[in-house]
C-alpha positions as semicolon CSV with decimal commas, in nm:
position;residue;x (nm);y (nm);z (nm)
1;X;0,000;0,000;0,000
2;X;0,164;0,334;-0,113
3;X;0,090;0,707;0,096
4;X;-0,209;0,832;0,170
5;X;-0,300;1,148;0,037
6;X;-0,315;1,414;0,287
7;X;-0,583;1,691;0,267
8;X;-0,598;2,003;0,441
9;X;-0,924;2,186;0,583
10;X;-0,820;2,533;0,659
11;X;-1,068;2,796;0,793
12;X;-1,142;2,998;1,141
13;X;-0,953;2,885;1,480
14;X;-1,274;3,045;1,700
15;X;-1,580;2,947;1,479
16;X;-1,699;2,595;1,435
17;X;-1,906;2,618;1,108
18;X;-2,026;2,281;1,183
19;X;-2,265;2,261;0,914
20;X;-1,982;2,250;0,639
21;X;-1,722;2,141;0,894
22;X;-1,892;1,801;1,034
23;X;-1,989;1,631;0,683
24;X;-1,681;1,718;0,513
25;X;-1,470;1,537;0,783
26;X;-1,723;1,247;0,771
27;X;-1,663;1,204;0,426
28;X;-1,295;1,270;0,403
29;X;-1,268;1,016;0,655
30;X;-1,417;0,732;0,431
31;X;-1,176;0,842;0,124
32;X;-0,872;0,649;0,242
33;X;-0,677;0,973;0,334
34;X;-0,506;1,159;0,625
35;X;-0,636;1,502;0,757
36;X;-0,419;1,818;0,817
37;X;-0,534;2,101;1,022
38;X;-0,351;2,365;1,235
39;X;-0,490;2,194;1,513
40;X;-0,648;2,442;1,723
41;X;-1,003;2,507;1,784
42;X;-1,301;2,642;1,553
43;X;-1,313;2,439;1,173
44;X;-1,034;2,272;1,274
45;X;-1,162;2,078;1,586
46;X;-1,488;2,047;1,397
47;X;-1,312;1,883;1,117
48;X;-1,133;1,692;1,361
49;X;-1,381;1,550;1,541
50;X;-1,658;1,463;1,268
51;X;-1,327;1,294;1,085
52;X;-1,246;1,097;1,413
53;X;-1,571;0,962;1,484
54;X;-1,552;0,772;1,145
55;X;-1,458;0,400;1,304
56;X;-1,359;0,219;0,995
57;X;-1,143;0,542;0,833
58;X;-0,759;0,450;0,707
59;X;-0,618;0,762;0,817
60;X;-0,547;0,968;1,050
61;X;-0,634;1,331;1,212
62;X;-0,285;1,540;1,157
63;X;-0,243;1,882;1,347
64;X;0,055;2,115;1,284
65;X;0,103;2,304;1,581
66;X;0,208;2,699;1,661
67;X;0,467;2,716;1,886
68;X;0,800;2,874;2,062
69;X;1,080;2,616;2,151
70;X;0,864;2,326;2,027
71;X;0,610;2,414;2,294
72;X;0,246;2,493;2,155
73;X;0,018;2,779;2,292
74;X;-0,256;2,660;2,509
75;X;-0,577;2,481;2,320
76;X;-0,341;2,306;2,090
77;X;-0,328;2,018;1,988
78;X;-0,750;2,003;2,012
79;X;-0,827;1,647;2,152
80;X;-0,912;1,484;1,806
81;X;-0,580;1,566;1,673
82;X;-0,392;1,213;1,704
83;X;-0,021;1,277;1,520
84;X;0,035;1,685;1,650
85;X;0,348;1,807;1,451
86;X;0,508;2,046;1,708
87;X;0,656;2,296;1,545
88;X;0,896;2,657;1,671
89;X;0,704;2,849;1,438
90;X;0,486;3,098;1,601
91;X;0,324;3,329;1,363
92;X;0,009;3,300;1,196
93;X;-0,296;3,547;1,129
94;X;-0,143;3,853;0,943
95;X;0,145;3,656;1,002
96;X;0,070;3,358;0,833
97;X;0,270;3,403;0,556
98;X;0,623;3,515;0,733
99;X;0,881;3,245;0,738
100;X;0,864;3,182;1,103
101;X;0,452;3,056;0,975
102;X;0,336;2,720;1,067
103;X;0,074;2,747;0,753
104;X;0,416;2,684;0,513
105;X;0,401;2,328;0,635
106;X;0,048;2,331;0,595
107;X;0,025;2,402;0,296
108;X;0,353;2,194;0,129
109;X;0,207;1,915;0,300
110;X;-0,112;1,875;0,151
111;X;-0,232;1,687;-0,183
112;X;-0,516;1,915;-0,176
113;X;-0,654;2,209;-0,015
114;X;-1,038;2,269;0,108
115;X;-1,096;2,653;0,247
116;X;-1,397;2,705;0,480
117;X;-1,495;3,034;0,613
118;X;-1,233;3,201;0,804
119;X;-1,043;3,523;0,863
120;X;-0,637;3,631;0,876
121;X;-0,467;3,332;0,923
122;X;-0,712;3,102;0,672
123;X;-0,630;3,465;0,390
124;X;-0,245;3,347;0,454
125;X;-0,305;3,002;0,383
126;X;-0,450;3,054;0,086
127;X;-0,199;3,333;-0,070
128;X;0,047;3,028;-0,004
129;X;-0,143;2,789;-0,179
130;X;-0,185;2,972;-0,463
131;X;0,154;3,032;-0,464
132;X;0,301;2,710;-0,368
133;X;0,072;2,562;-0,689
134;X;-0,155;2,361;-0,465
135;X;-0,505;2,242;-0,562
136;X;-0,726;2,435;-0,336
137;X;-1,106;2,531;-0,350
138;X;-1,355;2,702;-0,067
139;X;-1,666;2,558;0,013
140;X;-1,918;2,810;0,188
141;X;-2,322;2,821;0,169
142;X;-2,225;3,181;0,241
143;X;-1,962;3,337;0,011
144;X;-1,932;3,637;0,227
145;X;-1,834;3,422;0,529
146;X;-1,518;3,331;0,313
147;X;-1,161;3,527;0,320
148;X;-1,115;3,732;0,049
149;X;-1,032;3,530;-0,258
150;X;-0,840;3,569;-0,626
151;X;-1,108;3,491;-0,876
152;X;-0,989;3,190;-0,998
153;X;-1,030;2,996;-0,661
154;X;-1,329;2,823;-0,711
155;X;-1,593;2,839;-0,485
156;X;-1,831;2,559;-0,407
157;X;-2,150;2,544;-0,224
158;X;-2,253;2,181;-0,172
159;X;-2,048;1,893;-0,052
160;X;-2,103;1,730;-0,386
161;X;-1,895;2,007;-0,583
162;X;-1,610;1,924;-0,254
163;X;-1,616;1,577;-0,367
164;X;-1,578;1,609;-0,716
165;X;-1,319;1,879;-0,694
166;X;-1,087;1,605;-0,426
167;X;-1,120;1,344;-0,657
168;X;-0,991;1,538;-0,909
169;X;-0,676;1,681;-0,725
170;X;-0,593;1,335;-0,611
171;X;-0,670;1,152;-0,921
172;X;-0,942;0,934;-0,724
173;X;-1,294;0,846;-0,789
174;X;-1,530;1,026;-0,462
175;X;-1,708;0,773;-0,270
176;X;-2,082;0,967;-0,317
């Protein structure tokens, strides 16, 4: 059996948007591949958790952690995070796309990119996507809830489009 793919959810650290958050997870978790988040609190626990509580999934929930000195900032890793990459990188918001950014590794990491609703730190994740050459698309029932995006990130509004658009970037067929 070769790698699993790794995809990354990427969206606020303080709000949950469960109602995008929680199916997307379930389903990733059924596609045979691992899950990256920052692994703090908001979309990414949400993520987490609905990913987690998938019993028969293959991989696993991958969190790549803030920190000074290896040490991460309190609420990190969130409890569903079960291989936390401790890192001495410390920025992120307006920060996110400085060297000394946690969302580099991130981003490189990832097969492919899914952007939820989110603020600073989700806006630096996806100027280094686009710049890193990384398959990414938002999914939102509200397009204003999303960062502010170049035009040719697409934008989907039902899990379906999600699916499709991950089983394109990793050259898969979506279990629907």
């Amino acid at each position: 059996m070769g790698r699993l793919p790794i995809v990354a959810v990427i969206g606020s650290g303080v709000d949950e948007h469960d109602d995008l958050a929680r199916p997307l997870g379930r389903w990733l978790a059924g596609q045979g591949v691992h899950l990256l988040t920052g692994g703090g609190s908001g979309v990414m626990e949400s993520v987490s958790r609905a990913f987690h509580s998938v019993s028969d999934r293959h991989g696993f929930v991958i969190g790549v952690l803030p920190g000074e000195a290896g040490r991460p900032p309190e609420g990190y890793p969130n409890p569903w995070v079960e291989i936390p990459i401790a890192t001495h990188l410390p920025f992120s918001g307006e920060q996110g796309t400085e060297v000394r950014s946690r969302n580099h590794i991130n981003v490189l990491s990832a097969d492919a990119i899914i952007v939820l609703p989110g603020g600073a730190g989700t806006a630096s994740e996806v100027h280094l996507a686009i710049e890193y050459q990384k398959p990414l698309a938002a999914f939102a029932t509200e397009l204003g809830d999303l960062p502010k995006l170049p035009p040719d990130v697409s934008v989907y509004q039902s899990l379906d489009e999600v699916k499709a658009f991950v089983s394109a970037s990793l050259g898969t067929r979506a279990k629907l």
